[in-house]
MARKOLMI-808788 format. One line per 10 residues: number of its first residue (from 1); for each residue x, y, z of C-alpha. Coordinates in Angstrom, 3 decimals, decimal comma. Layout:
! MARKOLMI-808788
NUM) X Y Z  ... .
This chain:
! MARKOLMI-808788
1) 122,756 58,770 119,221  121,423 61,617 121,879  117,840 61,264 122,440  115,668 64,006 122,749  115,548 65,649 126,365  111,871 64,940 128,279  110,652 66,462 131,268  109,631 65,136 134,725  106,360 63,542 132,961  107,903 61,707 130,264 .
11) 106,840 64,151 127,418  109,690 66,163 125,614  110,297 69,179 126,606  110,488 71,718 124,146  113,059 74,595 124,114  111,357 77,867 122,456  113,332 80,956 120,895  112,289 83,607 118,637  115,028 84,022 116,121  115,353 86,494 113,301 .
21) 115,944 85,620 109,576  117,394 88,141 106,906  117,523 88,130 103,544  119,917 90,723 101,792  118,933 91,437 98,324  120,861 93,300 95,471  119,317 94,683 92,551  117,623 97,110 94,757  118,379 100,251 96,340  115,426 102,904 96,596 .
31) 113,266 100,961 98,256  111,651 99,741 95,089  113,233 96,735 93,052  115,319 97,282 89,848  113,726 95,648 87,227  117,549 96,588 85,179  118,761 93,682 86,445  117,708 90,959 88,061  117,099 90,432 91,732  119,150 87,813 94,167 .
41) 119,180 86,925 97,940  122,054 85,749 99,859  122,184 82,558 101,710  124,819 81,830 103,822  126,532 78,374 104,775  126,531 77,937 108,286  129,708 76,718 109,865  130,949 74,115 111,337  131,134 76,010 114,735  127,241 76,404 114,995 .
51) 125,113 74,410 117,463  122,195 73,961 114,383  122,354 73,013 111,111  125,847 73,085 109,924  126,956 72,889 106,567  123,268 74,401 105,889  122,219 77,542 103,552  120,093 80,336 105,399  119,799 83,642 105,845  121,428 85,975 108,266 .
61) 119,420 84,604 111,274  119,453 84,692 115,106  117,916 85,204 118,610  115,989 87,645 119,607  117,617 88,720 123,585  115,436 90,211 125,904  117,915 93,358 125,219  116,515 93,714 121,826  114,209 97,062 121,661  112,514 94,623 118,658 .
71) 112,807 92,118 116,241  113,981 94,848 113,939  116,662 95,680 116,084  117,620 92,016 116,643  118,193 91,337 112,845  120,107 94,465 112,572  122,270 93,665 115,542  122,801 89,901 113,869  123,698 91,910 110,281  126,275 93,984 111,542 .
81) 127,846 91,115 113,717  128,130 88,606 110,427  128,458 90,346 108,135  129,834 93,940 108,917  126,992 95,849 106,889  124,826 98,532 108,560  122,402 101,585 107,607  122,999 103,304 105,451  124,612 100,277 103,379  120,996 97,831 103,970 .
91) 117,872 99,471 104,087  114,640 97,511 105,232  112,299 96,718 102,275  110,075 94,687 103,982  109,404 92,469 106,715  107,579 89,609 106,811  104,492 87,668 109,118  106,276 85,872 111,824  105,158 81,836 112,192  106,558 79,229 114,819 .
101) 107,057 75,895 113,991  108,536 72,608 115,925  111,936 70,838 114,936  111,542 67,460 116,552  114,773 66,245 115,679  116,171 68,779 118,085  113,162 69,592 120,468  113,324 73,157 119,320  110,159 75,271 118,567  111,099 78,450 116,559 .
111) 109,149 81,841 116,150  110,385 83,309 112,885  110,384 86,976 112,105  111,831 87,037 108,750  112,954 90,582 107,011  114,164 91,692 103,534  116,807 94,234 103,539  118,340 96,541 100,134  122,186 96,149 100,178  123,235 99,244 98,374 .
121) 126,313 98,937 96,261  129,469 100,985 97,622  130,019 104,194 95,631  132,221 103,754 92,714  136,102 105,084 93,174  136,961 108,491 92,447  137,228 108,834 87,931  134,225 108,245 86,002  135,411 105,749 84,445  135,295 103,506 87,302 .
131) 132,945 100,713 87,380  130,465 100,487 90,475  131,450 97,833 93,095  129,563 94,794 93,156  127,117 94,764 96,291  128,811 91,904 97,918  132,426 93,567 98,068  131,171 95,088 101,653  129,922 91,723 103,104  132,929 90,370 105,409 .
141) 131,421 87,026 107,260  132,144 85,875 110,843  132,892 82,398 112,187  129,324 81,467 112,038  129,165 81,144 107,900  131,686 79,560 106,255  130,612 81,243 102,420  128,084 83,157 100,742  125,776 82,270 97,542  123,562 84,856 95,806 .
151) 120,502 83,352 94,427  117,239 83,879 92,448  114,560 84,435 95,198  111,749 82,669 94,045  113,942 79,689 92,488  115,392 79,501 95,914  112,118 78,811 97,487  110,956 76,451 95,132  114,575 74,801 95,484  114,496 74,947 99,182 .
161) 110,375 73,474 98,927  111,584 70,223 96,466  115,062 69,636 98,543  116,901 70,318 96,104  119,224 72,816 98,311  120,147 71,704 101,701  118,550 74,760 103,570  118,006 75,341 107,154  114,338 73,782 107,906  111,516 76,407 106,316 .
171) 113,848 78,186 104,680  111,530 78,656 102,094  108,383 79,797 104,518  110,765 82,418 105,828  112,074 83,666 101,915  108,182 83,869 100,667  106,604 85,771 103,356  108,869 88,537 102,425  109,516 87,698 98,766  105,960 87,468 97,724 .
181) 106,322 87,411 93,725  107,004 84,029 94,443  103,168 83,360 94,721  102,193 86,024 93,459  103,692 85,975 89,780  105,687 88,805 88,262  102,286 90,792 87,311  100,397 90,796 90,221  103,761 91,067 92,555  105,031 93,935 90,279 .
191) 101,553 95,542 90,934  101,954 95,279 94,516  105,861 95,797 95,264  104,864 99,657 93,040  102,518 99,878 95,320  104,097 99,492 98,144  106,978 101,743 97,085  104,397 104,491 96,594  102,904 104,404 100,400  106,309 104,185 101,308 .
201) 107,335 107,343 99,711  104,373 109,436 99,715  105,019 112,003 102,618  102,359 114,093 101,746  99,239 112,199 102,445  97,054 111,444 104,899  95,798 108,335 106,330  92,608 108,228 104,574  94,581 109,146 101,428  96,986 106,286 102,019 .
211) 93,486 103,563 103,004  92,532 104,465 99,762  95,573 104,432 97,454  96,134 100,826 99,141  92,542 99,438 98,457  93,711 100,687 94,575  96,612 98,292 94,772  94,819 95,268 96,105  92,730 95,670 93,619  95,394 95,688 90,834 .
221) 96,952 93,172 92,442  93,831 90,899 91,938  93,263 92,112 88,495  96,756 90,833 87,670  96,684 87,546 89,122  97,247 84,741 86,588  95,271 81,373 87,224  98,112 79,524 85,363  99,023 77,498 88,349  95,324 76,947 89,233 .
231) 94,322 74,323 87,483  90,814 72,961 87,300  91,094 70,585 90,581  87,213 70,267 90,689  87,303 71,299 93,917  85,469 74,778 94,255  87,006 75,423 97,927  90,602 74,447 96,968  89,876 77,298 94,124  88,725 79,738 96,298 .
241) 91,321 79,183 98,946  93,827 80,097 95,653  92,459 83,294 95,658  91,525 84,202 99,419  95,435 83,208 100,513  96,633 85,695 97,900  94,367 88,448 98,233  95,293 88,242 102,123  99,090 88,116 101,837  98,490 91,383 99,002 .
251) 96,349 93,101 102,005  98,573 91,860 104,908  101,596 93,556 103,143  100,070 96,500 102,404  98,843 96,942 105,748  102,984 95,919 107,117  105,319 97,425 104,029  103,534 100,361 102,704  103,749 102,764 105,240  103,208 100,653 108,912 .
261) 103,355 104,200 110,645  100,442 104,984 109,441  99,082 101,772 108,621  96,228 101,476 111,511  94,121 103,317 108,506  94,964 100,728 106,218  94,312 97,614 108,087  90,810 99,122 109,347  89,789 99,587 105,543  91,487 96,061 104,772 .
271) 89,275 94,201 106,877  86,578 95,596 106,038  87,092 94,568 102,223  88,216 90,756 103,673  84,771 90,749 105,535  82,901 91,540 102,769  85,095 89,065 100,356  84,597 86,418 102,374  80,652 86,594 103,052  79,949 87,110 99,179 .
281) 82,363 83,911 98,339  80,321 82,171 100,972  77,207 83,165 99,220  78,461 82,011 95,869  79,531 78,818 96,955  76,001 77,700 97,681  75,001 79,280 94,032  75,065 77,449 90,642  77,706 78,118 88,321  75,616 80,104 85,146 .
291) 76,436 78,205 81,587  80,073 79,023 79,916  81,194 80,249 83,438  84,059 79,399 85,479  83,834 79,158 89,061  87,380 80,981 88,891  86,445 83,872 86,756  83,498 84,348 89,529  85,790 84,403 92,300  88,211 87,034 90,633 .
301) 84,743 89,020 90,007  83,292 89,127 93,678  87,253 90,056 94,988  86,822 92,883 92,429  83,872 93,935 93,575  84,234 93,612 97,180  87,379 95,763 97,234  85,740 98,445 94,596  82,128 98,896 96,636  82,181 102,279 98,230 .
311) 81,890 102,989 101,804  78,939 104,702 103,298  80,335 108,230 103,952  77,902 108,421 106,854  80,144 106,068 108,832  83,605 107,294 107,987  84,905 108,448 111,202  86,920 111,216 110,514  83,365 113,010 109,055  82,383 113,168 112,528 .
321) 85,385 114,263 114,458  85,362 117,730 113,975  81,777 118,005 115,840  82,844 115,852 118,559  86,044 118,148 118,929  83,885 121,426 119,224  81,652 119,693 121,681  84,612 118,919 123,468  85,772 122,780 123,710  82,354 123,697 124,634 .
331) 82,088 121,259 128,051  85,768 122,589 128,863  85,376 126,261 127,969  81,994 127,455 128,335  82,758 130,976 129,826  85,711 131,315 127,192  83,314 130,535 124,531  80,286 133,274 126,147  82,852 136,193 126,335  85,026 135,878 122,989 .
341) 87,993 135,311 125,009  90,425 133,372 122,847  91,583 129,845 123,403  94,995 129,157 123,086  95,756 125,994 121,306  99,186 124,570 120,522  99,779 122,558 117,498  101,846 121,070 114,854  102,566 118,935 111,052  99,565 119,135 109,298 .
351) 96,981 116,768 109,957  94,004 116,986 108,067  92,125 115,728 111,504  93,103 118,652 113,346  92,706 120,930 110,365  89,420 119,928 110,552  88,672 120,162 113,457  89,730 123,607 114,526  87,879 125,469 111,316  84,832 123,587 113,063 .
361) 85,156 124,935 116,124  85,875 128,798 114,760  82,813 128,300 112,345  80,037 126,413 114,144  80,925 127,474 118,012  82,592 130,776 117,095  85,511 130,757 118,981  88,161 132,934 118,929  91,514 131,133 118,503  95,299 131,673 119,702 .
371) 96,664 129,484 117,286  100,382 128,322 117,694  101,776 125,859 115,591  105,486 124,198 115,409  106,625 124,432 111,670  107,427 120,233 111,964  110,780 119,798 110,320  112,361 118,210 107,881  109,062 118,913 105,462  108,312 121,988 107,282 .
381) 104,077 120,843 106,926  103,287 122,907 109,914  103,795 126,335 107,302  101,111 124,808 105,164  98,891 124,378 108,373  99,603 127,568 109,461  99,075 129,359 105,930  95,738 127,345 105,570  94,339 128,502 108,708  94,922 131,681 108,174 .
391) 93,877 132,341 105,209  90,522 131,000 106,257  90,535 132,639 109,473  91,077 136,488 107,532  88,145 135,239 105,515  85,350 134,699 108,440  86,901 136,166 111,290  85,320 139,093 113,221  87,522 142,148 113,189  86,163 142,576 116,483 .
401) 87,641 139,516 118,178  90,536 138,991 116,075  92,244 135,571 116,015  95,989 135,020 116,032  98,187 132,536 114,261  101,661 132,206 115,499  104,357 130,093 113,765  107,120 128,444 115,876  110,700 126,658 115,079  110,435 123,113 116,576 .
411) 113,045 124,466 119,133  110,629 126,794 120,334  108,175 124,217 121,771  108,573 125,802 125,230  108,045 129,419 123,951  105,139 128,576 122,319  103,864 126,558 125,107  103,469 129,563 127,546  99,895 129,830 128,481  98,515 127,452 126,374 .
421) 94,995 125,909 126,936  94,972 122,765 124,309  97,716 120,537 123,104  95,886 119,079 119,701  97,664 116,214 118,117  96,687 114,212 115,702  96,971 110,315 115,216  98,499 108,204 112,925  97,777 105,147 115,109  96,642 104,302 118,330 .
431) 98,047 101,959 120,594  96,091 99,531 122,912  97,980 101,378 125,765  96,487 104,565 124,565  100,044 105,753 123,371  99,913 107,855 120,393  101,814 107,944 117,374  101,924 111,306 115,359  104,742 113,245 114,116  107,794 113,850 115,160 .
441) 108,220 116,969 118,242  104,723 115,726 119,506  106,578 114,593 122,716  108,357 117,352 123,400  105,648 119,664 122,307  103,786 117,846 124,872  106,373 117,827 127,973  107,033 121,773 127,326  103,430 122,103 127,587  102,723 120,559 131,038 .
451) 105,832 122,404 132,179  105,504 125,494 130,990  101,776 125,482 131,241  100,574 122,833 134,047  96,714 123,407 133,735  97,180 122,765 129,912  94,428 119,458 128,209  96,617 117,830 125,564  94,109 116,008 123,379  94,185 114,122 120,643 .
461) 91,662 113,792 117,550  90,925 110,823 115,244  89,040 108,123 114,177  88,520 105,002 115,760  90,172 103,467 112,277  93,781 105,000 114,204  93,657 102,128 117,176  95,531 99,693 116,585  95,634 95,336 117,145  96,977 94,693 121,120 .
471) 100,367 94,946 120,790  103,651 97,011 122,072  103,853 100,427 120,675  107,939 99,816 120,595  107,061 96,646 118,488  106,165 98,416 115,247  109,198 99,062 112,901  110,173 102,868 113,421  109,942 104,534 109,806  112,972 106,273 108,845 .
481) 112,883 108,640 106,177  117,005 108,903 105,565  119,017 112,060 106,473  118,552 113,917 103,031  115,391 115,494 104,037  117,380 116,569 107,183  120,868 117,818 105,138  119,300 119,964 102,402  118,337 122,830 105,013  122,349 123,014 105,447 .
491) 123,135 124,064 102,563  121,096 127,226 101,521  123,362 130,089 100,571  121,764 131,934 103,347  123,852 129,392 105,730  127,345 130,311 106,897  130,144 128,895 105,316  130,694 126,517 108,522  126,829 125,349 108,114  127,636 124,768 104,225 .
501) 130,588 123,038 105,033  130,182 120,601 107,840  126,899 119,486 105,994  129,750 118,402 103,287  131,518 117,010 105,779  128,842 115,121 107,569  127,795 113,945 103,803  131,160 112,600 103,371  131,105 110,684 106,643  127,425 109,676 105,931 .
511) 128,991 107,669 103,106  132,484 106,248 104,685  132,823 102,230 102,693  132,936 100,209 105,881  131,625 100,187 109,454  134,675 99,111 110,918  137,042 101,460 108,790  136,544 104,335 110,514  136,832 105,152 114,742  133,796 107,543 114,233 .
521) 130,420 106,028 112,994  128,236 109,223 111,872  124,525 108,847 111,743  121,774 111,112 111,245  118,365 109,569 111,799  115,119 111,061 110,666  112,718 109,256 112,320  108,713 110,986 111,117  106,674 110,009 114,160  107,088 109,017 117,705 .
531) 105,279 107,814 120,757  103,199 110,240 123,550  102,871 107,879 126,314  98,926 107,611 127,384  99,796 109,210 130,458  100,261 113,036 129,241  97,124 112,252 127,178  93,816 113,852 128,874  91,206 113,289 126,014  90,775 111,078 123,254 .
541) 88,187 112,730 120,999  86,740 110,118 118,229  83,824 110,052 115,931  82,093 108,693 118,922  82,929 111,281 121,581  85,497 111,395 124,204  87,193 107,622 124,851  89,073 106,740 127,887  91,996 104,614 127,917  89,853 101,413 128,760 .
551) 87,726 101,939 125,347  90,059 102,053 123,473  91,658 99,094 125,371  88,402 97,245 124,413  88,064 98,578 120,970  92,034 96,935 120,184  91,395 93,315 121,351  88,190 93,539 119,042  90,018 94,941 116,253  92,650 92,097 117,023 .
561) 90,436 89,165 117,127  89,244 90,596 113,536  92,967 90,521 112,562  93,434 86,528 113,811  90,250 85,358 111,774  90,987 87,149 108,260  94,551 87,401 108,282  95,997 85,246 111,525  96,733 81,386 109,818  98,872 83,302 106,527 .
């Protein structure tokens, strides 16, 4: 037998890797589950060709290179390779919280980053009377599997749990972190994957919105959890814990798989709920249990009211932005401000932030604006902007120092950028870096801007609930929205017969069966918000003033060490 390699001091010497592991799951398609039929995973039989656990059932899994932009793109890379599928035939439902372990039988430690991904079934043949294709008909496996089983999720990780499947080790650590109706039950994980599908698709929203519509959730998802499998242990804390490790994977995946692009929001008003959960079930732990109570109903109670106890408006950031922003205009454009000369501003989507703050500015410091704004396609939300502002401005404006409001096509960033005094962009999440996430054309808005007008501050307004945990801003899964949104411009009548037409044709190629079939792989991504590197940024203007790169800094390791303690041993 081989015995385990050691290093120079006699002590074995582990060999690390972060892999990837992903589940495919049919019975799903919009991002939502089909409760029509029900839902199975795939596990695959590894080969006899692999270096690790042959003849063993997992999931599509492997390393993570140092070429990998992410983890995401890792277990898309190791999709297509074994098993030919790729966007748009598996979409990412969710992904799950990454954990390490040790395999001492082979001196391995693994980081796991598990993922769920939709396979969508292949369109049915040409005659209605065709039956749809089963889901698996597109799977073709490499060398590495030898076979393919599809299987109940949460049977498979009790299976994989009692041995009674020989499954790569953790196999079922990896399959509940993103299949969590296993521990959650059908009610309360029915609660939460609606929930989750409703984030996910509303594109409308704000971030406060969204904090809010995912504090609603959690608490369904609490309301709905069954104690059948908590039994009365006597043990108050092993109660408790029953409750606190659900309530924290609900809240962890609502911060992750609602809508992670703009999910800074929701993990600020998260923890704040977890904070205040966890000192009240402190406080009841030291307290008598009244008569005819159970300690169980009490801990469902506090949860409830933890998560349902209003927030003191006085401290919601974005209430003080606005006043910050105007101060802001007034220490940069003093003399502007004195002579009613108007302040050109370039802009675009339609943040509620930067809404905000510009009707401030005209109303309490009077300015007179030169408002540009970039209509933000494929929703087009910088029209609404524009047609809000407006309207407000014809309604308090001064005839005698008229304001302007000038819409632009997203191709005219550079046009619009011509003079220009203020970039404003909003935030959907701040990184540690100071890198900025907002919509989509932010970037280039941005680059036209210091080109086309050098002297030009490109600021950005939000609340401190934006920044973000330390981390990478290319680590965070990029949300894509699907090309439909894109497409449906195409094919107005008042398009040319060549628009109408290649949009059919590009539809038509969107859907080809296979990724190998065809010597042309056609792709249209709509990707809703990208990065502005901290280094174009010149102000960051919060409830608290102006940061600078190194507060904010500050502001995301305390932020992350919050994460660690409520959510960090899931």
């Amino acid at each position: 037998m081989a015995t385990a390699p050691t290093s120079s001091d006699g002590a074995k010497a582990w060999k690390k890797r972060s892999v990837v592991s992903s589940f495919l799951l049919r019975g799903c398609w919009t991002g939502n589950i089909d409760t029509s039929r029900k839902p199975e995973v795939t596990l695959f039989e590894r080969s006899d060709k692999v270096s690790t656990y042959r003849k063993h059932l997992a999931p599509i899994s492997g390393t993570v290179e140092t070429t990998d932009p992410s983890p995401l793109s890792a277990a898309l890379r190791e999709i297509r390779e074994e098993t030919t599928l790729a966007p748009p035939e598996i979409t990412l439902l969710r992904q799950g919280k990454p954990f390490t372990f040790r395999d001492s039988s082979i001196c391995r430690e693994w980081t796991v980053h598990p993922f769920l991904f939709g396979v969508q079934p292949p369109p049915a043949s040409s005659g209605a009377e065709q039956p749809p294709q089963p889901a698996d008909s597109k799977i073709r496996i490499d060398w590495e599997h030898t076979r393919f089983v599809w299987v109940d999720p949460t049977q498979a990780v009790h299976d994989a749990e009692a041995g009674r499947i020989q499954a790569v080790p953790r196999l079922a650590d990896s399959l509940r972190r993103v299949w969590f109706e296993a521990d959650l039950g059908e009610a309360a994980g029915g609660v939460l994957r609606a929930g989750l599908h409703k984030l996910a698709t509303d594109h409308e929203s704000g971030a406060a919105a969204l904090s809010e519509a995912a504090l609603k959730t959690l608490s369904d998802v609490v309301r709905c959890l069954s104690e059948h499998d908590l039994h009365d242990a006597g043990d108050e804390r092993e109660e408790w814990k029953w409750w606190w490790d659900r309530i924290r994977m609900a809240a962890w995946h609502l911060w992750k798989n609602g809508r992670e692009s703009m999910g800074a929001a929701i993990l600020g008003k998260v923890l704040v709920v977890l904070a205040r959960m966890e000192k009240a079930a402190r406080e009841a732990a030291e307290d008598s249990v009244p008569a005819g109570a159970k300690r169980k109903d009490i801990w469902k109670d506090l949860a409830l009211r933890a998560i349902s106890t209003p927030s003191d408006e006085a401290s919601e950031p974005s209430a003080s932005v606005p006043s910050a922003f105007s101060d802001y205009i007034i220490q940069k454009f003093p003399e502007r401000i004195k002579s009613r000369e108007p302040i050109a501003i370039l802009t675009l989507s339609d943040s509620g932030t930067v809404r905000s703050c510009l009707r401030h500015a005209v109303d309490e410091i009077k300015i007179v604006l030169d408002l540009r704004v970039l209509e933000s396609r494929p929703l087009y939300e910088g029209v609404s902007l524009a047609a809000t502002l407006a309207k407000h401005l014809s309604s308090t404006g001064d005839p005698k120092f008229p304001h302007k409001v000038t819409l632009y096509t997203d191709a005219s960033a550079a046009l619009a950028s011509v003079n220009v005094d203020v970039v404003l962009l909003g935030a959907d999440r701040i990184a540690s870096s100071g890198a900025v996430s907002n919509k989509t054309g932010s970037l280039p808005a941005v680059l036209a801007a210091k080109h086309m007008a050098p002297r030009a501050r490109v600021a950005v307004v939000g609340g401190t609930e934006k920044i973000a945990p330390p981390g990478r801003p290319e680590d965070h899964v990029v949300e894509d929205n699907g090309a439909e949104q894109v497409r449906r411009a195409w094919g107005g009548l008042h398009n040319s017969d060549g628009v109408r037409g290649g949009a059919e044709e590009l539809q038509r190629a969107l859907s080809a069966p296979s990724a190998n079939a065809s010597a042309v792989r056609t792709e249209i991504p709509n990707v809703f918000f990208e990065w502005v590197p901290p280094e174009l940024i010149d102000a960051y203007v919060t409830e608290a003033g102006v940061w600078t790169r190194e507060r904010i800094a500050e502001h995301s390791v305390k932020l992350g060490a919050e994460v660690a303690r409520l959510l960090g041993n899931l």
